[in-house]
N, C-alpha and C positions, 0 to 999 in steps of 0.2 A: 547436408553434408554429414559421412558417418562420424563419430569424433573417433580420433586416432590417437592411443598413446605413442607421444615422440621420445626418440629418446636422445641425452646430451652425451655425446663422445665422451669416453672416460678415461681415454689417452692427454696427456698432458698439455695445455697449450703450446708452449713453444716446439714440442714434436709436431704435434697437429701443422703448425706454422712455416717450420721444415719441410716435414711431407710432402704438403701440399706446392710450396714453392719448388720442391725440386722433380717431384712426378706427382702435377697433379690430376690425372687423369687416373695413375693406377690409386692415388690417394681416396677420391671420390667413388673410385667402381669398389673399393675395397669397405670402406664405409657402410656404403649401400648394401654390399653384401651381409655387411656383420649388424646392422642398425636396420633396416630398412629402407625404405623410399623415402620416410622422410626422417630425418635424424638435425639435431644441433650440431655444429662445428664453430670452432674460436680460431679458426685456420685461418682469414682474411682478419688480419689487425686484430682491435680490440673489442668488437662486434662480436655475441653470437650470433651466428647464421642460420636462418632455417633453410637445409638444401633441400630439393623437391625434387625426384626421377622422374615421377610420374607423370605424364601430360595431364590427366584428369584434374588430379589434385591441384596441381599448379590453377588448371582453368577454374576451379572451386574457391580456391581460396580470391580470387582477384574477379570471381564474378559480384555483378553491380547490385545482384538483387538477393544474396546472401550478405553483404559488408562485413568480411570478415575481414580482408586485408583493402588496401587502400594501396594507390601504384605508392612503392617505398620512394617518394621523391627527397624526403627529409633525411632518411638512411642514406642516401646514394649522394648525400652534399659535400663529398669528399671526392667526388669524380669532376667536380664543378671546373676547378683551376684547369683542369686536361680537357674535360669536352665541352665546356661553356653553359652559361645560364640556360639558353632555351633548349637543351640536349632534352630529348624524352626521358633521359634517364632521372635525370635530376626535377622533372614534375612530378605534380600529382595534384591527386582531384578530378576536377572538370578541363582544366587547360592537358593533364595527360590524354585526359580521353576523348578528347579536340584532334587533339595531335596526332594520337593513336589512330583514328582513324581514317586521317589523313594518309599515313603513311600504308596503309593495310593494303589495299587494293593490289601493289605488286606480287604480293605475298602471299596470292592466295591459287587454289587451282592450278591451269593449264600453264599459268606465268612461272609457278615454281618448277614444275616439269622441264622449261624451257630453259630452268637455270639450271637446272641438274644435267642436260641436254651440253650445256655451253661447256661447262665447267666439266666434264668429261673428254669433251675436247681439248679445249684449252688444256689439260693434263696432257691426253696423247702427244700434244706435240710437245711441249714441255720435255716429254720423254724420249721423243724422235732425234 
């Protein structure tokens, strides 16, 4: 992986916090613009975050034969009380990546076309 200077948002936290809670779609395209692809944010709670744009990067940092990051099961134990212990979110290690690939198959290929497929429908009528 290339090493990448990140850089930490230099807008205030509670702004950050704001923003992000009240448009945060135009909060993160706006970041990514002024930061890059991969930047710090204090926008979710008391965490810094490292946001990632890029598909690459993302699959880099969480690949098994680099170990640079590890599935954030211990970061994400605030999601616990809402989506329950055995939530993929709230693993990590070897039971994430049990789990993880359990669940992968739908989500890959011909199957995802087919949802893209449904859910263009499902819209048209929606709108019908």
């Amino acid at each position: 992986m290339t090493v990448k200077q990140i850089e930490k948002l230099k807008t205030p936290k509670f702004i950050q916090q704001i923003e992000s809670t009240l448009k945060p779609m135009e909060f993160l395209a706006r970041c990514a613009k002024n930061y890059g692809e991969l930047f710090f944010t204090n926008s979710f709670g008391d965490l810094e975050t490292l946001v990632v744009s890029h598909p690459q990067d993302l699959q880099e940092l969480f690949n098994p034969t680099n170990k640079i990051l590890d599935a954030p099961g211990a970061a994400n134990e605030i999601f616990k009380p809402q989506l329950g212990e055995n939530s993929l979110i709230v693993q990590d290690g070897e039971r994430h990546q049990r789990q993880r690939k359990l669940m992968m198959p739908p989500f890959h290929g011909e199957q995802m076309l087919n949802y893209g497929q449904q859910i263009c429908e499902i819209t048209q009528q929606a709108i019908r």
